[in-house]
N, C-alpha and C positions, 0 to 999 in steps of 0.2 A: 339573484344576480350578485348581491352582495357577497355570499358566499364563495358563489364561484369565483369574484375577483379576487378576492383575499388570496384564493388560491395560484394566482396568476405571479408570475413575476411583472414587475411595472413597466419593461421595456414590450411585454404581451397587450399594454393596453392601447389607446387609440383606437382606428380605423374597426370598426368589428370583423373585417373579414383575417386582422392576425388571431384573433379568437376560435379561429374556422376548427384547428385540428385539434383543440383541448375540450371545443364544446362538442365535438362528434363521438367522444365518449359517454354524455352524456345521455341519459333516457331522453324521446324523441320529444315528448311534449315539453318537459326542461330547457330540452335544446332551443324549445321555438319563444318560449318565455325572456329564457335568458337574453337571444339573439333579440328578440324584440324590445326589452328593457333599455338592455345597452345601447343600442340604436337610440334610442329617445333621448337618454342620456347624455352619450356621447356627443350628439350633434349639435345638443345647447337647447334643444325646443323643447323641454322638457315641458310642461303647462305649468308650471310655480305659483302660478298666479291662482292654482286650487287652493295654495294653501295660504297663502295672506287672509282671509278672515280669521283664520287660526291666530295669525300671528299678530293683527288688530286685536281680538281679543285677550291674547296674551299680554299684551299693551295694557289693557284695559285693568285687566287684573293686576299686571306690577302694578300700575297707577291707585290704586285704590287699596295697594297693600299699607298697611302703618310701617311697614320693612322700607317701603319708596321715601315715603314723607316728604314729598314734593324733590327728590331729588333727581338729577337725570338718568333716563336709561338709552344703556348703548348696548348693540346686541352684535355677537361675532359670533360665524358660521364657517364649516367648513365643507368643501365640494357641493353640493345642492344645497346645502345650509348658508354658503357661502353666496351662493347665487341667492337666496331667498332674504338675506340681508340686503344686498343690493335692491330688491324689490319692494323690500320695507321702507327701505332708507328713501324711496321715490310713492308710496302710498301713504306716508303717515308722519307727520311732522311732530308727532312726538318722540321720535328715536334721533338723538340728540347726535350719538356718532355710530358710526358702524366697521367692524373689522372684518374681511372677506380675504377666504383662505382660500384658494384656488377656486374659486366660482366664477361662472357666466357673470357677465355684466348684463346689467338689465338695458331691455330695446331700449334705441334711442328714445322714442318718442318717449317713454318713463321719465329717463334722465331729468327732463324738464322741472320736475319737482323735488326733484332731490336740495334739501335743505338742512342736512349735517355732515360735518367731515368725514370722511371714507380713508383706513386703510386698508391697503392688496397688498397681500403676501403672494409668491407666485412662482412656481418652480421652472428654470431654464430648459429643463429636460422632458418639460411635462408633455405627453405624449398623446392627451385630446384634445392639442391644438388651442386650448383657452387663452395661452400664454400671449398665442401671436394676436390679440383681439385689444388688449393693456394697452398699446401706447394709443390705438383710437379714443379706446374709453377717457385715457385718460386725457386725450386732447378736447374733448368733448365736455367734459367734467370744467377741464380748464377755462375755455369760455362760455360757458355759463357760470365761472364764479365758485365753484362748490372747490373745497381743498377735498384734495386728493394725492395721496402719499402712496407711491405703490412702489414694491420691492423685488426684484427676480433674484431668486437665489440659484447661483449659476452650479449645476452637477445636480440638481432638486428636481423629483421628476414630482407626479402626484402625488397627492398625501403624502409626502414628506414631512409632516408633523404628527403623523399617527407614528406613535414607537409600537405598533401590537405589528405591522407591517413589515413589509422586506423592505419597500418602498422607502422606509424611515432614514431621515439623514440628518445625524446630530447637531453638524456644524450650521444647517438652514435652521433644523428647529430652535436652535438656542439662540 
C-alpha cells in the first residue's frame, strides 16, 4: 500500500474509490490488498491499539536505558505513528509529551487518560478527512484539562513533512 501511495500524487488520496483507475493497473490480488489496506487506513479504524504493547514496552526499555536516566520521554509520530502517539499518550502515563503529525485522534472514551501535553501538526488540504476531526479533539482535550496546541497549515495536504514525497511542502515543514 505504501508503495502504491508514494506513487499517487496527494490530491489522488482520500476516499478510496479516487484510487479506482491507478489501482486497476495493478495484478488483481494487489489490487484487493491495496483496496483493502487503504480502506482501513483511510477511515481512521485502523486497530492501533495491536501495537501499544510494543509501544509500552518500548517505554519500558527507554526507562531502564542509563541514556534516560530518569529523564522525560516524549514520543512524535507521524500518519499512524501519529495516531499511535495519541494512543500512548492515553495508555501510559509515562510519555510526558507527545507530538502528532497528521494522525487520528484517539476515541473519545481514551482521551480520558490522557496525562501529557499534546502537539498536532495538520495539513489544510489534507485529503483523509483527519483534518475536519481537530477542532473536536481539541475541544474535548480542552475540557478535560490536557494542553493541547494544534496547528493547520493552510496549502498542506498529507505528509507534508516527508521531503522524499510530491506531497512535501517546505513552508509547513519548516
Amino acid at each position: 500500500a505504501k508503495r502504491f501511495m508514494d506513487g499517487l500524487p496527494p490530491a489522488s488520496w482520500g476516499p478510496p474509490a479516487q484510487h479506482e483507475a491507478t489501482r486497476s493497473a495493478l495484478p488483481e490480488q494487489e489490487r484487493i490488498e491495496v483496496a483493502e489496506t487503504l480502506a482501513t487506513v483511510f477511515s481512521g479504524r485502523a486497530d492501533y491499539n495491536a501495537y501499544l504493547q510494543t509501544l509500552r514496552s518500548t517505554l519500558d526499555w527507554i526507562n531502564a536505558s542509563v541514556l534516560c536516566a530518569g529523564r522525560a520521554i516524549g514520543a512524535l509520530g507521524f500518519c499512524m505513528g501519529g495516531s499511535l502517539v495519541g494512543l500512548l499518550a492515553a495508555a501510559d502515563a509515562r510519555l510526558r509529551a507527545g507530538v502528532i503529525f497528521y494522525g487520528w485522534p484517539p476515541p473519545a472514551e481514551h482521551r480520558l487518560n490522557i496525562g501529557c501535553p499534546l502537539l498536532g501538526c495538520y495539513g489544510a488540504e489534507d485529503e483523509t478527512g483527519l483534518t475536519a476531526h481537530v477542532p473536536e479533539f481539541a475541544a474535548s482535550l480542552l475540557r478535560l484539562g490536557v494542553r493541547f496546541t494544534h496547528v493547520v497549515y493552510p496549502g498542506a495536504p498529507h505528509a507534508f513533512f516527508n521531503d522524499t514525497r510530491i506531497s512535501y511542502r517546505v513552508d509547513a515543514a519548516r
